[in-house]
C-alpha positions in Angstrom: 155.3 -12.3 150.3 156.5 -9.1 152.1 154.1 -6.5 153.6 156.8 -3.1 153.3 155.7 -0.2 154.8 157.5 2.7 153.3 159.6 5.0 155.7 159.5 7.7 153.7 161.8 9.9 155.9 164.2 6.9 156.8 164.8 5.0 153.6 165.6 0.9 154.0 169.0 1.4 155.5 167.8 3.9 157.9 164.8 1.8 159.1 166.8 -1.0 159.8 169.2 1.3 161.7 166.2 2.8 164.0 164.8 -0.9 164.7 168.8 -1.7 165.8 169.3 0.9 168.1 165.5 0.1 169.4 167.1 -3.3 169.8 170.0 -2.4 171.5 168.3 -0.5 174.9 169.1 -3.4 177.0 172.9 -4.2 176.2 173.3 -0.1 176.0 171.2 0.7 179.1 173.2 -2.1 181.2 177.1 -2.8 179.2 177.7 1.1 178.9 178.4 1.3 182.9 179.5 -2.0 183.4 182.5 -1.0 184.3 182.0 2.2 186.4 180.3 -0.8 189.1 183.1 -1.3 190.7 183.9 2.1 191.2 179.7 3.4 192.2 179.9 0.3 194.5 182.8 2.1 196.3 182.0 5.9 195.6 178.0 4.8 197.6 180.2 2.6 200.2 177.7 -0.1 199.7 177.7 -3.8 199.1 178.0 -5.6 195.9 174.6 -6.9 195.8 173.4 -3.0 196.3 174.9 -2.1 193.5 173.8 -5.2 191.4 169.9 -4.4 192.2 170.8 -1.5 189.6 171.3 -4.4 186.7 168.6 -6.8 188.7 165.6 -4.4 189.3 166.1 -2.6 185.7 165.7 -5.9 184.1 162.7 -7.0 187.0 161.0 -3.3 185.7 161.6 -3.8 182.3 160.2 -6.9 182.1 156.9 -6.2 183.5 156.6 -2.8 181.3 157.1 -5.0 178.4 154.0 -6.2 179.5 152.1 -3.6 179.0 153.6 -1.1 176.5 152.9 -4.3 173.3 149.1 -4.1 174.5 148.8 -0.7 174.6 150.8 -0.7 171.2 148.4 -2.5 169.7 145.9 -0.2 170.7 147.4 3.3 169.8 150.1 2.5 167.7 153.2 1.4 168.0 154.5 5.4 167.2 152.6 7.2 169.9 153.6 4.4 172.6 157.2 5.0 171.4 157.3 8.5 172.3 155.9 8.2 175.3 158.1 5.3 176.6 161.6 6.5 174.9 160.8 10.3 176.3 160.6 8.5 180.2 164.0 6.6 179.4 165.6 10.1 178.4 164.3 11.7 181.7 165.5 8.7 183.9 169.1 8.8 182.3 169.1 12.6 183.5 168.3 11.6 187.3 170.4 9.0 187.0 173.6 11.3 186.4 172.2 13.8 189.3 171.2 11.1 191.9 173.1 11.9 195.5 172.8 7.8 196.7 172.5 4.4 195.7 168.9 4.4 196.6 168.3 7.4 194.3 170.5 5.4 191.3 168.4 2.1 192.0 164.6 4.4 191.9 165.5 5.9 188.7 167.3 2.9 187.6 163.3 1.3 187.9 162.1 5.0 185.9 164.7 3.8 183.1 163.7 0.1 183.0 160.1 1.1 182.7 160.5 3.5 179.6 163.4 1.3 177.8 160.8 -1.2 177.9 159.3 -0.2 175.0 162.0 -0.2 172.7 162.3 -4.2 172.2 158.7 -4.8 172.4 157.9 -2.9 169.8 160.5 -3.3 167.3 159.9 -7.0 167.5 155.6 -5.9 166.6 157.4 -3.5 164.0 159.2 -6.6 162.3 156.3 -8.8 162.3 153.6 -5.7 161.1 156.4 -5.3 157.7 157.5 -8.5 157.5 156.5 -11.6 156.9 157.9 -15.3 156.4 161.7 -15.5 155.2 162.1 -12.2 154.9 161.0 -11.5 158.7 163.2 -14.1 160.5 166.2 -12.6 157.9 165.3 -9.4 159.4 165.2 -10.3 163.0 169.0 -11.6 162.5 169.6 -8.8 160.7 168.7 -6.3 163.3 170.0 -8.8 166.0 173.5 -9.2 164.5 173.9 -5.1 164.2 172.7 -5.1 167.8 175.5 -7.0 169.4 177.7 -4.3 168.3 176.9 -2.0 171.1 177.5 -5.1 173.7 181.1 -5.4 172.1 181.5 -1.1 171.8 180.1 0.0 175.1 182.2 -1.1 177.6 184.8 -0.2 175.8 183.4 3.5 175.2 182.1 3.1 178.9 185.8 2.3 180.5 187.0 5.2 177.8 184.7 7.5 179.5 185.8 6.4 182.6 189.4 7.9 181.7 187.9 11.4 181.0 184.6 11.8 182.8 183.1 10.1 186.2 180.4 7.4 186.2 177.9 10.3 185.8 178.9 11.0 182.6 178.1 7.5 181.6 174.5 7.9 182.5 174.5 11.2 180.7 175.7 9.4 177.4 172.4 6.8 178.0 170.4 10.1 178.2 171.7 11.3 174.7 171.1 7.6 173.5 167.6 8.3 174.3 167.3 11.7 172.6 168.1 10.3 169.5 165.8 7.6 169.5 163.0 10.1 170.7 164.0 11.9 167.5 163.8 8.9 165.4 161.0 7.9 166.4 159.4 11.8 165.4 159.8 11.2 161.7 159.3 7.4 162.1 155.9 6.3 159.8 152.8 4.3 161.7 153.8 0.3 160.7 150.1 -0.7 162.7 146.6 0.4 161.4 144.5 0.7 164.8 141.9 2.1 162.9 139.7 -0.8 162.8 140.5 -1.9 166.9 137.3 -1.4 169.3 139.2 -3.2 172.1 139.5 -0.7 174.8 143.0 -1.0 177.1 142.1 -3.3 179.4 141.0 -6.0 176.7 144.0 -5.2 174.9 146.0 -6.0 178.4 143.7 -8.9 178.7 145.3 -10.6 175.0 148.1 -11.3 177.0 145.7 -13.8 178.8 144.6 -15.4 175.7 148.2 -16.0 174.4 149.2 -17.7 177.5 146.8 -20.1 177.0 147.9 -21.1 173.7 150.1 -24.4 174.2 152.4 -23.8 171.6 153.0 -20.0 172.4 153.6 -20.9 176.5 155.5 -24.1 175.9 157.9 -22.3 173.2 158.0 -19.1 175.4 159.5 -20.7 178.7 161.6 -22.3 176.8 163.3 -20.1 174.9 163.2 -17.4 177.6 165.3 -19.7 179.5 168.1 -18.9 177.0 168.6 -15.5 178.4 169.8 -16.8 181.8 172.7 -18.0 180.1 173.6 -14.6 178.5 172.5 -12.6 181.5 174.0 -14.3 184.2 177.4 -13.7 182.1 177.0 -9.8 181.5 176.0 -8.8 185.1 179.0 -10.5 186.2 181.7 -10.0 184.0 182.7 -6.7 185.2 182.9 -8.4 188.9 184.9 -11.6 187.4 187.2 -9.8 185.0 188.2 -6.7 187.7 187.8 -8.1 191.2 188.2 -11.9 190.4 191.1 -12.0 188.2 192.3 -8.2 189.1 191.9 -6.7 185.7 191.7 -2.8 185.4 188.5 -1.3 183.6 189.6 -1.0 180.4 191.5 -4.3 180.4 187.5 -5.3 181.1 186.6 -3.7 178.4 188.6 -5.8 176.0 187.8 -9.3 177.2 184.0 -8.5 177.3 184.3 -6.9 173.3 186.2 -10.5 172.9 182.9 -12.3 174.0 180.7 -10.3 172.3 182.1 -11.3 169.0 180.0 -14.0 169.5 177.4 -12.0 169.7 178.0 -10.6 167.0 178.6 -13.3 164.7 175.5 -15.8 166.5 173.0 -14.3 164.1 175.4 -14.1 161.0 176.1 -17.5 161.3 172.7 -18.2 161.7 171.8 -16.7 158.2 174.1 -18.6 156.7 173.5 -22.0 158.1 169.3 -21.6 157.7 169.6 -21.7 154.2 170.8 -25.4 154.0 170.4 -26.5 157.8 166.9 -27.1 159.3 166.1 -24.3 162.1 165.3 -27.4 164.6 168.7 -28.8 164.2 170.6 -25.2 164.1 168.8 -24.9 168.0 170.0 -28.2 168.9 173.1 -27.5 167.7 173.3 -24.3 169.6 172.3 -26.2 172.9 174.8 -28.7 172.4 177.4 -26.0 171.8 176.5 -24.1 175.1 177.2 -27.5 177.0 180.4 -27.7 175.4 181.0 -24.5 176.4 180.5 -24.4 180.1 182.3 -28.1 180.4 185.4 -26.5 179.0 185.4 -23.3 181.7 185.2 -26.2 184.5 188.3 -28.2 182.4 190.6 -25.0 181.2 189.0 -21.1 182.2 188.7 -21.1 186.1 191.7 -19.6 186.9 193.0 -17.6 184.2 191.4 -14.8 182.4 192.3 -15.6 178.8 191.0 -19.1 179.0 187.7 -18.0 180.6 187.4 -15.3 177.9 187.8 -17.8 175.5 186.1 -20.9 176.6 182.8 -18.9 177.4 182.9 -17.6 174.0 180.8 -20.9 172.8 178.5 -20.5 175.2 177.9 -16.4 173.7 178.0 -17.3 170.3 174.9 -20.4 171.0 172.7 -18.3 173.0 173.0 -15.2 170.3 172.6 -18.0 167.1 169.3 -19.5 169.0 167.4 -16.1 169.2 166.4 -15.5 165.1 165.4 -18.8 164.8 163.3 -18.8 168.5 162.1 -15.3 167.7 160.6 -16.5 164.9 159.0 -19.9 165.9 157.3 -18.1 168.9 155.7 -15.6 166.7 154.8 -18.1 164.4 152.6 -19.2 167.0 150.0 -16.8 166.5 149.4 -14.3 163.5 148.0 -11.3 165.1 148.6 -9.6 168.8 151.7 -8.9 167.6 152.7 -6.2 170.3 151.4 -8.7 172.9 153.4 -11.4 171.8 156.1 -9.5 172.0 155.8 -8.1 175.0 155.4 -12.0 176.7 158.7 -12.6 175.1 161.2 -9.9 176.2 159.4 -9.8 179.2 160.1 -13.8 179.2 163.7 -13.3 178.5 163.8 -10.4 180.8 162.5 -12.1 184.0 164.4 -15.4 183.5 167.6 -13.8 183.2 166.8 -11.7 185.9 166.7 -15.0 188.1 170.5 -16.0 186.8 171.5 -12.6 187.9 170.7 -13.3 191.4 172.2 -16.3 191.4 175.5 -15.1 190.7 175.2 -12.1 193.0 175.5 -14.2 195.8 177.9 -16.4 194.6 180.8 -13.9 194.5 183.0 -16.5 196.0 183.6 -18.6 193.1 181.9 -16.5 190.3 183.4 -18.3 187.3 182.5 -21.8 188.3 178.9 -20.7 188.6 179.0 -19.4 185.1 179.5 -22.9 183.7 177.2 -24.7 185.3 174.4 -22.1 184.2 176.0 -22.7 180.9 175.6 -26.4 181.1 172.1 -26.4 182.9 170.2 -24.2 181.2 171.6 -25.4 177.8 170.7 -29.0 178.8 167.3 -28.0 180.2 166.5 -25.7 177.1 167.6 -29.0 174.4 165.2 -31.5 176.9 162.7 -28.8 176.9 162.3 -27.8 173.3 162.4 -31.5 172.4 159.2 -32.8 175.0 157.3 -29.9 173.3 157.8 -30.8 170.1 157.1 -34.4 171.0 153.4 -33.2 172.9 152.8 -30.6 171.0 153.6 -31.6 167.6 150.2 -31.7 165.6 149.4 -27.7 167.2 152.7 -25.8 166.5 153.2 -24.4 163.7 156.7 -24.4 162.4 
């Protein structure tokens, strides 16, 4: 059964539109100037790791607003919280364009983080408060295919940019992003009736609590946050691997990172497909196994040329995007109400673990690619170990 909330103003299409570009504030707010880095880290005459803290701190940021914009969500609404949080973003993409230092770019860099953070909280709440069963983990693929577009476009329309405009325009183009969404999000219709909560904010904060002490949410949200490390670790690097390592320009970048977003892209897709005859379990194993795969074959064939990197880390992509409908929707499945707080504890999850592979590889700039596949074969051997002992502990409380 499927609970539809009419979007009178957006129609189907357009709904599912609005909850893609909600989707896609990470990949847009970090891929766009991915590869102006090189060029800010030399305009600021700062290190490397400077001008990584503005990838590391937005995702640090972001993760802790999650953490409270799906509480306070479920308080007011997901619309209200929306405006407030996409309006913020908007503002920060304007300093961002003005800012006179690094410093300045990493501060409003944190503004950004904080406001973007509502955007994948709450479309993930949205999904669950119109969605239910099949029809909700077809959704959360559907949504997640159309957002790996942007990680395949924006570089590209970032290193375009780049031919025309300076890195400040770049930050100028998130700013628009963020006008749009402000204006979707106008016309957009309430999804969450808060007319019967009596929870004031801090009890609503204080649901985050009470989830973390449910087994099977905690033990299926480390582990599946772990996945983003994989994916992270990978995108704050690329621009560094592809341009400094193997001495590719910007928009030569540009191409090789569309390449590996394709599995991005198709992750999802091929998830749909596969669920309908293939257990969701074995689909995640399978994904695990495949990032392993993936990483041994950078050690064996993509240190040293950019083709084979390019193409032997494309396994790894195309996993760690395939695993996310399917983990989406088990950690949900968990519980059946809090829906902004769960979400929240899961992009803030993702968001903080990630955040760990990025500093890894900032400060292993030496022999970047190398690090890349032992993250992929790590984490993806971790993850399979991981989601296996909970099952195996946990198996008469989780509901799959």
């Amino acid at each position: 059964m499927t609970n539809e909330r009419v979007q009178p103003h957006m129609g189907n299409v357009g709904f599912i539109i609005f909850l893609a570009l909600l989707s896609a504030f990470v990949p847009l707010s970090t891929d766009l100037y991915l590869p102006a880095l090189p060029t800010m880290t030399t305009f600021f005459h700062v290190s490397e790791f400077t001008m990584n803290l503005t990838l590391i701190l937005f995702f640090i940021f972001y993760s802790i607003a999650t953490l409270v914009w799906g509480p306070l969500s479920d308080r007011y609404g997901r619309r209200p919280i929306l405006l407030i949080g996409l309006t913020l973003y908007m503002i920060a993409g304007i300093l961002c364009e003005i800012a006179n230092s690094a410093f300045e770019i990493i501060i409003f860099r944190v503004l950004q983080a904080i406001g973007g953070g509502v955007a994948t909280t709450i479309v993930t709440a949205i999904i669950k408060d119109v969605y239910v069963g099949r029809k909700q983990e077809t959704t959360l693929a559907i949504v997640q295919s159309m957002v790996v577009i942007s990680p395949a476009l924006a570089p590209v329309f970032g290193s375009l940019l780049l031919t025309f405009i300076s890195w400040r325009g770049i930050f100028f183009t998130q700013a628009i992003l963020g006008l749009i969404v402000v204006l979707g999000s106008l016309i957009f219709k309430e999804t969450h009736d808060t007319s019967k909560v009596t929870v004031n904010v801090l009890q609503s904060l204080g649901r985050l609590g009470v989830l973390l002490k449910d087994p099977g949410f905690s033990a299926m949200l480390v582990n599946f946050s772990a996945v983003s490390i994989v994916s992270l670790s990978f995108i704050s690097s690329s621009s560094y691997i592809f341009q400094v390592h193997f001495g590719l320009s910007s928009q030569m970048f540009s191409y090789f990172f569309a390449f590996n977003a394709i599995g991005m892209l198709l992750g999802p897709l091929l998830y749909i497909r596969l669920s309908k005859v293939i257990d969701r379990m074995v689909i995640l194993y399978a994904c695990f196994f495949l990032g392993i795969v993936g990483g041994i074959l950078i050690i064996l064939f993509g240190l040293n040329n950019p083709y084979l990197f390019a193409i032997t880390e494309l396994p790894a992509t195309l996993a760690s995007s395939a695993s996310r409908p399917p983990a989406t929707y088990l950690i949900l499945k968990q519980q059946e109400n809090d829906n902004g707080s769960a979400s929240s504890l899961y992009s803030a999850g993702g968001t903080i673990m990630g955040s760990l592979g990025m500093v890894v590889v900032s400060f292993t700039t030496s022999w970047p690619v190398l690090i890349i596949a032992v993250i992929d074969i790590v984490i993806n051997v971790i993850c399979a170990l991981g989601l296996y002992a909970t099952l195996k502990f946990l198996r008469n409380q989780i509901i799959l």
